[in-house]
LOBA-305543 format. One record per residue: z, x negated, y negated of N, C-alpha, C in turn; residue in three letters. Coordinates in steps of 0.1 Angstrom, whole numbers, padded with zeros to 4 digits, always signed. Layout:
N
ZXYZXYZXYAla;...
***
This chain:
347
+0000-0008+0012+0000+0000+0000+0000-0009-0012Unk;-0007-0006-0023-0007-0018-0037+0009-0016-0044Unk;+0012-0023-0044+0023-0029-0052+0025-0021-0064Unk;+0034-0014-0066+0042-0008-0078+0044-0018-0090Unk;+0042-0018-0097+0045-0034-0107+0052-0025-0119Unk;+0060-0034-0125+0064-0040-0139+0076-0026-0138Unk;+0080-0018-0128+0092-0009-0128+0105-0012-0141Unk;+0105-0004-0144+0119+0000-0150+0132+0003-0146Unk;+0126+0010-0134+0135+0019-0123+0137+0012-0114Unk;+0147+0018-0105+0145+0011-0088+0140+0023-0084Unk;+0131+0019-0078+0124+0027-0062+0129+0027-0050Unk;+0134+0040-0047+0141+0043-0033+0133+0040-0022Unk;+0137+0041-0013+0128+0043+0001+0120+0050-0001Unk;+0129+0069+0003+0119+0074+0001+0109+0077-0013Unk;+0111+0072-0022+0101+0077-0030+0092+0065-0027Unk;+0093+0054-0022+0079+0047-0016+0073+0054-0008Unk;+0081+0062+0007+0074+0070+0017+0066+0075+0007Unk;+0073+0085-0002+0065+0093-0009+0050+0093-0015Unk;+0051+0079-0023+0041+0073-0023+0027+0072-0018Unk;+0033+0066-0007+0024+0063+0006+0014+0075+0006Unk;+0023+0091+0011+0018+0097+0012+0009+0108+0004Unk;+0013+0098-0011+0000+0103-0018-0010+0097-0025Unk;-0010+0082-0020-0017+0076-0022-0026+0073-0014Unk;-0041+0075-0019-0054+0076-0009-0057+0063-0007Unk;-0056+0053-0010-0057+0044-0009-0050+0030-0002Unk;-0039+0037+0005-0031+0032+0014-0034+0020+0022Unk;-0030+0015+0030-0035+0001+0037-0033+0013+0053Unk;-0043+0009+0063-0036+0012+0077-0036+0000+0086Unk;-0030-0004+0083-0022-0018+0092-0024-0013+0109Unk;-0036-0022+0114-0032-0023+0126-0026-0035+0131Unk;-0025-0032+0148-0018-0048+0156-0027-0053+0160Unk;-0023-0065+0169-0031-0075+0175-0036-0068+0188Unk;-0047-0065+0193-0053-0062+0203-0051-0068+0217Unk;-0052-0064+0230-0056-0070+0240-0065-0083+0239Unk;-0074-0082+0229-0084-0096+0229-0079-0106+0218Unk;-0071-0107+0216-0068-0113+0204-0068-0109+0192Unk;-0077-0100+0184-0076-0101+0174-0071-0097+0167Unk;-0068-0094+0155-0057-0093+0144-0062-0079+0133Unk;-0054-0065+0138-0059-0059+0134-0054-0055+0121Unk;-0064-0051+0110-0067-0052+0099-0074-0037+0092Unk;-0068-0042+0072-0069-0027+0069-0081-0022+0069Unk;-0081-0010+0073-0094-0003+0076-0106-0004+0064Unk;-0115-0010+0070-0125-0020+0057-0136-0008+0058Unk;-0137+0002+0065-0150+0007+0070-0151+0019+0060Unk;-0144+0028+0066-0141+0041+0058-0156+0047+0053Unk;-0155+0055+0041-0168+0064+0039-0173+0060+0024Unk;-0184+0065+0025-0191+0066+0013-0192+0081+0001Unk;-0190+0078-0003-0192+0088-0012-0206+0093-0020Unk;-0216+0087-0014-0228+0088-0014-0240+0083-0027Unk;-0230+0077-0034-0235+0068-0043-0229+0050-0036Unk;-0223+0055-0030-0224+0038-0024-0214+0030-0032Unk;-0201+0043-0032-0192+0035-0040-0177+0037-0029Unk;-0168+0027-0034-0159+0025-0022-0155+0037-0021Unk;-0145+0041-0002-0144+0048+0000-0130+0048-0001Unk;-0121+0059-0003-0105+0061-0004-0097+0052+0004Unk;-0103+0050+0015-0097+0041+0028-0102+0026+0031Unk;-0106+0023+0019-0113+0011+0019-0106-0001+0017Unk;-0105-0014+0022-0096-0028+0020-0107-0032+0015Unk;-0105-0051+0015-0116-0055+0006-0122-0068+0012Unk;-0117-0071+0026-0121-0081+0034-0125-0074+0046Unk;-0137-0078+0051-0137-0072+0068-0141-0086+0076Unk;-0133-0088+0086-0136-0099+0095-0143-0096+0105Unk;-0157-0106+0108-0161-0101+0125-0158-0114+0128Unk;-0148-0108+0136-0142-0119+0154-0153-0117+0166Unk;-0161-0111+0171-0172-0115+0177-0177-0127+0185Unk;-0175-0139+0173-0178-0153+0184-0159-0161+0183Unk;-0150-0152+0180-0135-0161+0184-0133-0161+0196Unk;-0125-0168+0195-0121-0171+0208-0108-0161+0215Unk;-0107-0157+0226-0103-0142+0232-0094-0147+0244Unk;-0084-0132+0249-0082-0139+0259-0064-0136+0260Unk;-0056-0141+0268-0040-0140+0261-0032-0148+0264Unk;-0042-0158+0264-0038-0174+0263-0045-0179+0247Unk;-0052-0172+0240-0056-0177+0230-0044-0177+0220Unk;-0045-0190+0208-0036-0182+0201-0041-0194+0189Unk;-0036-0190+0175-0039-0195+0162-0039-0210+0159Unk;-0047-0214+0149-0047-0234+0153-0033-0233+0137Unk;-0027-0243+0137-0019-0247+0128-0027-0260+0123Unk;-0026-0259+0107-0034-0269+0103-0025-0281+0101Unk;-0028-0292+0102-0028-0307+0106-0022-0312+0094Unk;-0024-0308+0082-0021-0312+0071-0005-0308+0068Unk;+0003-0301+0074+0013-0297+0070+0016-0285+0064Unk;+0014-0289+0052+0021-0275+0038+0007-0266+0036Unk;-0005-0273+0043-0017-0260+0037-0014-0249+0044Unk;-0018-0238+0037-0022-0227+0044-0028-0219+0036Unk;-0041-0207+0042-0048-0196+0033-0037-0193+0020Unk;-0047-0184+0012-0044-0177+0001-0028-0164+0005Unk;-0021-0163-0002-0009-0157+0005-0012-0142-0001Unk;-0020-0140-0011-0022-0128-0020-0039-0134-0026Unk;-0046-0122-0030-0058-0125-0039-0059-0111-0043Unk;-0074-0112-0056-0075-0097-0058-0092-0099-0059Unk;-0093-0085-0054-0108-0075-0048-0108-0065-0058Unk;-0121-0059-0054-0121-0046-0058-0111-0038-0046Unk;-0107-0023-0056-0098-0015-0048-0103-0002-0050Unk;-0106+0002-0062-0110+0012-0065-0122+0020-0075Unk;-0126+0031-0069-0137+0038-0081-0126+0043-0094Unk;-0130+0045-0103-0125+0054-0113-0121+0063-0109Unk;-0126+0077-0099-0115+0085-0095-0102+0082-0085Unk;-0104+0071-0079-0095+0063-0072-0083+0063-0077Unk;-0081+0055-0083-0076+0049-0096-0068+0062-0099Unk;-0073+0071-0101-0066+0082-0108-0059+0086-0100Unk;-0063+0091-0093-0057+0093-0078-0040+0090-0074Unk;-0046+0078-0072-0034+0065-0075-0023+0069-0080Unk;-0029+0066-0094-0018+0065-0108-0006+0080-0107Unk;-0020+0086-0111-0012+0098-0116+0000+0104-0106Unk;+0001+0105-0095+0011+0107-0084+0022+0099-0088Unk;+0022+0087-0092+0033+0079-0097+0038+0081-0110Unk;+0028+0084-0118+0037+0083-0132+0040+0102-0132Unk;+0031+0107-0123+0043+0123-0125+0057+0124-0121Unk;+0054+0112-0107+0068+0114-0099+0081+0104-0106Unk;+0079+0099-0118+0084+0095-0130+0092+0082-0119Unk;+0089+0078-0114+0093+0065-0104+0091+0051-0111Unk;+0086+0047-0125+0086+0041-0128+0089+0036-0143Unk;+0097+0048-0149+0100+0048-0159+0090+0053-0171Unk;+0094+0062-0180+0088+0069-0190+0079+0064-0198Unk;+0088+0049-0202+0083+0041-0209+0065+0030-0202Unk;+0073+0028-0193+0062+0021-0183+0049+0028-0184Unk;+0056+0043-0179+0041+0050-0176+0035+0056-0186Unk;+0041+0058-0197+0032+0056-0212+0021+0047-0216Unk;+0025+0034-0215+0022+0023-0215+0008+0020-0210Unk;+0007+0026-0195+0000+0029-0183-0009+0036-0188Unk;-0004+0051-0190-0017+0059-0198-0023+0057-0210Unk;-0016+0048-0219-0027+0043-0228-0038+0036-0219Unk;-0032+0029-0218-0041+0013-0208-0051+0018-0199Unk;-0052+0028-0193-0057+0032-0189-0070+0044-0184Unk;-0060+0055-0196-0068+0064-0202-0072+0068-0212Unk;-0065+0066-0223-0060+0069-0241-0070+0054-0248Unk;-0077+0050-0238-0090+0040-0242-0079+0025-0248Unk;-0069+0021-0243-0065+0006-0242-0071-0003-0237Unk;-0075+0001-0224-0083-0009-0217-0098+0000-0217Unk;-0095+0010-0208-0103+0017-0205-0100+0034-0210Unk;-0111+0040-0211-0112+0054-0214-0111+0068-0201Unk;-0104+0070-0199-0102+0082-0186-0108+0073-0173Unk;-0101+0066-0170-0101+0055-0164-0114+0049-0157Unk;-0125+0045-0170-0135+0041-0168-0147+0049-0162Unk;-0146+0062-0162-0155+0076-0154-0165+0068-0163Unk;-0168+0069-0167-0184+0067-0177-0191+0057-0175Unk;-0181+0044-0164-0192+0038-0157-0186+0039-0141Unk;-0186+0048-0136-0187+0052-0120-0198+0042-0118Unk;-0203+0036-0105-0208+0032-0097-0216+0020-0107Unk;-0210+0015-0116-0213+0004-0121-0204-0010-0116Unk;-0189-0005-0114-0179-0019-0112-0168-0008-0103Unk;-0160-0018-0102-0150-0012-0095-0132-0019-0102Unk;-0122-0011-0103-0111-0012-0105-0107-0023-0096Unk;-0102-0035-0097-0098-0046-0090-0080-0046-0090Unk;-0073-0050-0082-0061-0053-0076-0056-0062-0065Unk;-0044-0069-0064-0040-0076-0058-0040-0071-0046Unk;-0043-0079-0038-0035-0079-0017-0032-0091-0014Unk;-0026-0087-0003-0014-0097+0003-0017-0095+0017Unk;-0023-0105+0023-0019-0114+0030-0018-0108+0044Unk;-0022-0103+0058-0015-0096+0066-0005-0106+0074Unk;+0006-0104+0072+0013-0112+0078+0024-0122+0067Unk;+0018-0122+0057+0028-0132+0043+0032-0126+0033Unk;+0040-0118+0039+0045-0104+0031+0057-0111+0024Unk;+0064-0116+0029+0075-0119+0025+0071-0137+0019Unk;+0060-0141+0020+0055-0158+0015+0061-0158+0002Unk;+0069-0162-0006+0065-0166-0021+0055-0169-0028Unk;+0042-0171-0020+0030-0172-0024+0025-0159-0031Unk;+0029-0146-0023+0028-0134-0022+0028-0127-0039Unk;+0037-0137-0047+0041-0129-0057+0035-0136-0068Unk;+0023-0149-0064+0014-0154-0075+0003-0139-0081Unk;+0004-0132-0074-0007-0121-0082+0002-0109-0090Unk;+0000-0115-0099+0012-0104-0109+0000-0100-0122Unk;-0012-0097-0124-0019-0091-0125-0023-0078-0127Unk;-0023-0069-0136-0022-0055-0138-0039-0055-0133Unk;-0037-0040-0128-0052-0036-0122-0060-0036-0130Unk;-0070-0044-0132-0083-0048-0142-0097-0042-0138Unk;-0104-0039-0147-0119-0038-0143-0133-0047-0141Unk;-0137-0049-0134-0149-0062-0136-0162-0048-0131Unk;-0174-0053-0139-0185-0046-0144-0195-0054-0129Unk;-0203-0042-0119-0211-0052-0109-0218-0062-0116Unk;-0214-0076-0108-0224-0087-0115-0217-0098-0119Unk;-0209-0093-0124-0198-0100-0140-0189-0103-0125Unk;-0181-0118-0137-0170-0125-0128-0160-0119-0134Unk;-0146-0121-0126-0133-0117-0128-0125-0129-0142Unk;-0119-0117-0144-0117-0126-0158-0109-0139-0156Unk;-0110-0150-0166-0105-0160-0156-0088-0163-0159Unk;-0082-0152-0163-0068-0152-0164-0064-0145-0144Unk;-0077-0145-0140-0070-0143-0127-0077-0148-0117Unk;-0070-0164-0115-0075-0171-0110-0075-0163-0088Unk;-0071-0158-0088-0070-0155-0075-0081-0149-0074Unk;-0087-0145-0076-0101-0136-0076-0110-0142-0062Unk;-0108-0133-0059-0116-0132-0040-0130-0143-0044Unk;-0135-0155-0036-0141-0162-0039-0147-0163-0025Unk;-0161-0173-0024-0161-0175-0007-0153-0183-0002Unk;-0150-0195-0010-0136-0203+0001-0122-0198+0003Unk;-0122-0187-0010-0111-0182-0003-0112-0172+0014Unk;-0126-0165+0011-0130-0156+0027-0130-0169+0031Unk;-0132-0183+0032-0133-0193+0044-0120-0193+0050Unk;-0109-0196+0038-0095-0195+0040-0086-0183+0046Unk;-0091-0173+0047-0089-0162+0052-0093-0162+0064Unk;-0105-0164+0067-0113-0164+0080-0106-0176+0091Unk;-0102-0183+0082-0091-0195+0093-0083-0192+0097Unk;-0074-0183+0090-0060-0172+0098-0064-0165+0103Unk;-0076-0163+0107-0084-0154+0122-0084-0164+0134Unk;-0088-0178+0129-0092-0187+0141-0081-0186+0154Unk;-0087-0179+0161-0080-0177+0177-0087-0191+0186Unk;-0081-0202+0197-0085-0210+0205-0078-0211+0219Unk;-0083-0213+0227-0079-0210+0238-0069-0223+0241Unk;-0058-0220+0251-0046-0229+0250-0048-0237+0263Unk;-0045-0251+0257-0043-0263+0266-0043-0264+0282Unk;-0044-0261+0290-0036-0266+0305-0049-0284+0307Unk;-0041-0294+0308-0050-0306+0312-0047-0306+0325Unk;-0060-0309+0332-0063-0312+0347-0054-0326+0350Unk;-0047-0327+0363-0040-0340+0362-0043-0343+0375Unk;-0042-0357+0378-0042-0362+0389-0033-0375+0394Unk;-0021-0375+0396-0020-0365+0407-0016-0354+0405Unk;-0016-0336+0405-0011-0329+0400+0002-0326+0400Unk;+0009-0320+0391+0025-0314+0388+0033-0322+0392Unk;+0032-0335+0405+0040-0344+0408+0036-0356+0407Unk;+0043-0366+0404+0036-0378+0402+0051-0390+0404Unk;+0046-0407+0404+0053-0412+0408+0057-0422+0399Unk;+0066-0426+0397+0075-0441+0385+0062-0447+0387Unk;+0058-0453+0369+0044-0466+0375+0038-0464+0382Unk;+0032-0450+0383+0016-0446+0387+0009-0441+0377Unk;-0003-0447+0371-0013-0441+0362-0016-0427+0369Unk;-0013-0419+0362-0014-0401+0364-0031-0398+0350Unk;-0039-0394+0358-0052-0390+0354-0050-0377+0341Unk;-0056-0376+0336-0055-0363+0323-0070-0358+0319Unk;-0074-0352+0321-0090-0348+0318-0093-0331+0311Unk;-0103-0329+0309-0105-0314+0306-0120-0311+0308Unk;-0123-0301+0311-0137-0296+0306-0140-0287+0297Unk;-0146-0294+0287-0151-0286+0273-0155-0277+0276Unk;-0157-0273+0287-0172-0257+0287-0157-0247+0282Unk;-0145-0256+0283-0137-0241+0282-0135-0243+0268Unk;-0140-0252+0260-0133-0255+0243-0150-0253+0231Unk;-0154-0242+0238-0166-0246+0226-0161-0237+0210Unk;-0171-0243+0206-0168-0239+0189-0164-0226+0189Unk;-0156-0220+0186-0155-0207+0179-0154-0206+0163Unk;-0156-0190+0162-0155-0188+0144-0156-0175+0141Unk;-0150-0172+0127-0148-0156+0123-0157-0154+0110Unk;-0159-0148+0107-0168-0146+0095-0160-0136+0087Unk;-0157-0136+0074-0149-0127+0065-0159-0124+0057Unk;-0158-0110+0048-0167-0109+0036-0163-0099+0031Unk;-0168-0100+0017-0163-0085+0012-0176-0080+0008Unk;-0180-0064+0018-0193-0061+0012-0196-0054+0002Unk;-0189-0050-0010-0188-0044-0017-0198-0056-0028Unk;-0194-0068-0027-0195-0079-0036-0207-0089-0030Unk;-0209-0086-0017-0223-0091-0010-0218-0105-0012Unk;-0206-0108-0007-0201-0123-0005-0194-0124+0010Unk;-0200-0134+0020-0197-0138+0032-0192-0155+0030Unk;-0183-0159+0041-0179-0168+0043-0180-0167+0059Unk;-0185-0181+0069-0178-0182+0079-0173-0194+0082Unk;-0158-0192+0090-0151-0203+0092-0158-0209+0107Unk;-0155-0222+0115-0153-0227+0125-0152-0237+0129Unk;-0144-0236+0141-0135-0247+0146-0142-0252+0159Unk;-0142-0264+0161-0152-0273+0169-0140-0284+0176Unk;-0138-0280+0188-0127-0295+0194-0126-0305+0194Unk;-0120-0317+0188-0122-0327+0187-0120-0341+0197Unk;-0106-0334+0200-0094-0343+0208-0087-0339+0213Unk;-0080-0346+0225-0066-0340+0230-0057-0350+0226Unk;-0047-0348+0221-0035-0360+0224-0025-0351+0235Unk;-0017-0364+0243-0012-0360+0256+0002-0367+0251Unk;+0012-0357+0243+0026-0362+0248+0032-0363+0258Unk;+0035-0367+0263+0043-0374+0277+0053-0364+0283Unk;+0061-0359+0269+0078-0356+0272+0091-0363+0271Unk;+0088-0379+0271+0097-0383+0268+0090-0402+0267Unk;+0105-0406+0260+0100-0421+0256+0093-0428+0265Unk;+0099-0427+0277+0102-0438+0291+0082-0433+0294Unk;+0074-0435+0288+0061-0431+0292+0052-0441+0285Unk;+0037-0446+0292+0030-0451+0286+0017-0444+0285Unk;+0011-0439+0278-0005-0431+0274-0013-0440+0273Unk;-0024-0431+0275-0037-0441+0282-0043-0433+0271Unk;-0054-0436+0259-0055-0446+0254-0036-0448+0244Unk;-0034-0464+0245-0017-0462+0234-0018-0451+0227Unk;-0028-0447+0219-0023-0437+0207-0022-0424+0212Unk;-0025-0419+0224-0024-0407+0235-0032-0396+0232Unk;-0041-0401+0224-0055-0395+0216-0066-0399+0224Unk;-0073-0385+0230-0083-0392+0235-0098-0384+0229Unk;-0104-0384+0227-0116-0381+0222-0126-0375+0234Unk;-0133-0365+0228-0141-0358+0234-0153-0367+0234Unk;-0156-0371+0246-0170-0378+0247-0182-0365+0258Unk;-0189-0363+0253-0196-0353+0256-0198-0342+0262Unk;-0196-0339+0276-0191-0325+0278-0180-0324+0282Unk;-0166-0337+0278-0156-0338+0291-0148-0345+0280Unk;-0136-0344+0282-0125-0356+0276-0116-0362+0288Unk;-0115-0374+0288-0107-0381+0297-0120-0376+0312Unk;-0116-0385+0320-0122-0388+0336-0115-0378+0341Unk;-0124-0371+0350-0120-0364+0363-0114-0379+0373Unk;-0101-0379+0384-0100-0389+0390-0115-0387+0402Unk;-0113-0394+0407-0120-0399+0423-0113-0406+0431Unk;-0120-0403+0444-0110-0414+0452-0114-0426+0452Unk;-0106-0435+0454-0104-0447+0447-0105-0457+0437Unk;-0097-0446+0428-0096-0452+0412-0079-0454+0411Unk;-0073-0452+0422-0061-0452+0424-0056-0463+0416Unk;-0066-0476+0417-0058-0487+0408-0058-0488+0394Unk;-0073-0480+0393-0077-0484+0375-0072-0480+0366Unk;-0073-0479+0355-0066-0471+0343-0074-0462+0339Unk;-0070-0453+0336-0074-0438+0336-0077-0443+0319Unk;-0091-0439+0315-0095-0432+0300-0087-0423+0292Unk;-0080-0414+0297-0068-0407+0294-0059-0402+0303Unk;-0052-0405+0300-0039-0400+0307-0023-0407+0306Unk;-0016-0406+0316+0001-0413+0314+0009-0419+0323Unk;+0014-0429+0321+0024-0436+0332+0034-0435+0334Unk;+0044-0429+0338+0055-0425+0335+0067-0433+0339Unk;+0074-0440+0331+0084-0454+0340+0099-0447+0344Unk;+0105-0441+0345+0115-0436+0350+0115-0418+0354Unk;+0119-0418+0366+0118-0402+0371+0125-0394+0360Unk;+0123-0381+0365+0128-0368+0357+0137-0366+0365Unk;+0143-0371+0376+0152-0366+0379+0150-0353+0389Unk;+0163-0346+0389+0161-0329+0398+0152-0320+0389Unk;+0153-0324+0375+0142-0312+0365+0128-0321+0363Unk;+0123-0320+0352+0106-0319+0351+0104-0327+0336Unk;+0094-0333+0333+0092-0335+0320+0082-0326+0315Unk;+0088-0322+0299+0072-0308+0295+0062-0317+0291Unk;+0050-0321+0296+0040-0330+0291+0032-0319+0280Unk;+0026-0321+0268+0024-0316+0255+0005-0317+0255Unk;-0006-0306+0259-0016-0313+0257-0022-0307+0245Unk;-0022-0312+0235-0027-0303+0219-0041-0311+0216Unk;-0048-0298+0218-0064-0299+0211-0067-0300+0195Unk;-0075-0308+0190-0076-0311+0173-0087-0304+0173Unk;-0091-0293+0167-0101-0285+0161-0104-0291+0148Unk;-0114-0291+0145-0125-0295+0135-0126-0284+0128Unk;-0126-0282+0115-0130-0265+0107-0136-0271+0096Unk;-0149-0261+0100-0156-0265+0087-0162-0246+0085Unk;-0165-0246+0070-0171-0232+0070-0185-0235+0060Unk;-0190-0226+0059-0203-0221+0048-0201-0204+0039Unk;-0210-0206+0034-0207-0190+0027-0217-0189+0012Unk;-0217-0178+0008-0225-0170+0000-0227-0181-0010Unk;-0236-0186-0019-0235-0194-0023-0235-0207-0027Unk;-0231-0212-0011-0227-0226-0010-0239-0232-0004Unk;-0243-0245-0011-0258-0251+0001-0254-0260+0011Unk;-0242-0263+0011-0233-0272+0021-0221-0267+0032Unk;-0220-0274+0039-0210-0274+0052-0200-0279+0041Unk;-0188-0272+0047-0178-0282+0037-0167-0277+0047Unk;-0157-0287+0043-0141-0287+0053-0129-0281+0050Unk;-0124-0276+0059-0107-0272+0056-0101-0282+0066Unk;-0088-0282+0065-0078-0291+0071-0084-0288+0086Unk;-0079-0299+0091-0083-0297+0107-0071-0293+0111Unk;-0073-0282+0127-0062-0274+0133-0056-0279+0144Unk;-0047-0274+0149-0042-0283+0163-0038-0269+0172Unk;-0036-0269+0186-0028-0260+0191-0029-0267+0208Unk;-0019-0262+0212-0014-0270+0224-0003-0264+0233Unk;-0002-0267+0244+0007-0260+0255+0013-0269+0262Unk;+0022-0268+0266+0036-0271+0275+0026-0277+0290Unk;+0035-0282+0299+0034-0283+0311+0039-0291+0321Unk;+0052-0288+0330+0057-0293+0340+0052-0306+0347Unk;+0052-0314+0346+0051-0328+0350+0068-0333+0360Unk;+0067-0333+0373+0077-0336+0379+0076-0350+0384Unk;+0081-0362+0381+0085-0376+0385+0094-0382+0395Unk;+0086-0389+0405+0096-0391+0418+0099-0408+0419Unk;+0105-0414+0423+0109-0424+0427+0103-0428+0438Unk;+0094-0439+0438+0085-0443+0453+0095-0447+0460Unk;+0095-0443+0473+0100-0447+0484+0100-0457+0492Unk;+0109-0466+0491+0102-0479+0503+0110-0477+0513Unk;+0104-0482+0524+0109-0482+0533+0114-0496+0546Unk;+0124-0498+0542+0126-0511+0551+0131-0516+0565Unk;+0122-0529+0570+0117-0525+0584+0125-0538+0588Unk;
***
């Protein structure tokens, strides 16, 4: 639902329910699906047959189509640390009767103070900004406003769009006192907190069990890691972005100090359709291209060996004549590595 702003009052509960329920313009938040994906506010909705947004309309629509699926998939975390997508931006939201729609439900139900919502009806309709809330150019522009983020509700990022609902004319840029203004890198950035990739298990040899000072094998096959990506856009604005993430590497934490990785840095790189060697028989002695040696047992329990894939993200979009980069992603899974003590036997 868009954000109440600049109150005088406190707003109860229910006079939010209230709200909700009379505002056409609502968000319908769905969940995350069986296939992964992340469901989102209803971008589709109807036309009004000039081809202007519909009551039930958001301002991003993602196609997940080529992500990656599944219920082992799950989101890359970027590499860089502190980045992450936009936490809030602003779109178009509304037609002129929209807008009205909106408003007026709020400043009857006096939920925001007298004064406020005077203020509001100049600004809005008494020709401050706009004249009866811009009717006289219907299907020329659209009433723009803040969203937030599914999921970074509560971000501090969340509260950079403090922004009263403005109008931009089709064509014309957003004014530049608001710098958040839906962009394609921001849909690229958006489109990355879609990126779903399918989670880790490394092939090992010898499997689940292994011995003090035996080079233990680590491999994968790519056919399971190919590129995925999401495409975001707002079609209202005939601006697309697509993100995607391309595998780069596995690094192989061990579990614990008492371990040696094959290559030292425990980074091994994707060399063509494979990372790290499948073993064979007898390669028992060599050193494995990737994998780990483990010098003291686990004991009666297990070590969690760590195999995290480095995703590459690069996107394109409306606009742009280049490939260009976001932080690279990582995501990786657990797995039971149990360590025995070789047995000798004396004769």
């Amino acid at each position: 639902m868009p954000a109440v702003k600049r109150s005088s009052k406190v707003v109860t509960a229910a006079t939010l329910m209230a709200l909700v329920a009379l505002t056409p313009g609502a968000a319908h938040a769905g969940g995350r699906g069986g296939d992964g994906n992340v469901g989102q506010t209803d971008t589709r909705g109807d036309s009004d047959g000039d081809g202007n947004l519909s009551a039930t309309a958001g301002a991003v629509v993602f196609d997940r189509s080529k992500n990656g699926s599944g219920g082992s998939a799950g989101p890359v975390t970027s590499s860089s640390g502190t980045w992450t997508p936009p936490a809030c931006y602003y779109a178009p939201k509304y037609t002129p009767d929209q807008l009205q729609k909106y408003l007026e439900p709020i400043w009857n139900a006096e939920s925001t103070g007298p004064q406020w919502d005077l203020e509001q009806r100049d600004k809005y309709v008494n020709g401050g900004e706009a004249k009866d809330f811009n009717k006289a150019k219907a299907g020329k522009g659209y009433w723009w406003d803040s969203y937030v983020t599914e999921g970074r509700e509560g971000d501090p990022g969340a509260l950079k769009c403090t922004k009263d609902i403005f109008w931009v004319d089709t064509g014309e840029a957003p004014p530049a006192d608001a710098p958040e203004a839906i962009t394609p890198e921001m849909l690229a950035q958006l489109a990355y907190a879609e990126i779903r990739v399918p989670s880790t298990k490394v092939d090992l040899a010898p499997e689940g069990t292994t011995k003090v000072n035996l080079p233990t094998w680590a491999w994968l096959d790519t056919a399971k890691f190919k590129p995925v990506s999401v495409t975001a856009s707002v079609p209202l604005l005939n601006v697309t972005a697509t993100t995607t993430a391309e595998p780069v590497s596995l690094e192989i934490d061990p579990g614990t100090d008492d371990a040696t990785t094959y290559p030292a840095s425990g980074v091994c790189p994707i060399s063509g359709d494979h990372i790290g060697e499948a073993y064979a028989k007898g390669k028992a002695k060599e050193t494995p291209p990737c994998g780990v040696k483990y010098l003291r047992s686990s004991g009666d329990g297990s070590y969690q060996l760590r195999a995290t894939i480095t995703w590459k993200i690069h996107w394109t979009g409306t606009g742009i004549p280049d490939e260009r980069d976001l932080p690279d992603g990582t995501f990786g899974a657990d797995q039971d590595v149990v360590v025995q003590e070789i047995q000798s036997v004396n004769r």
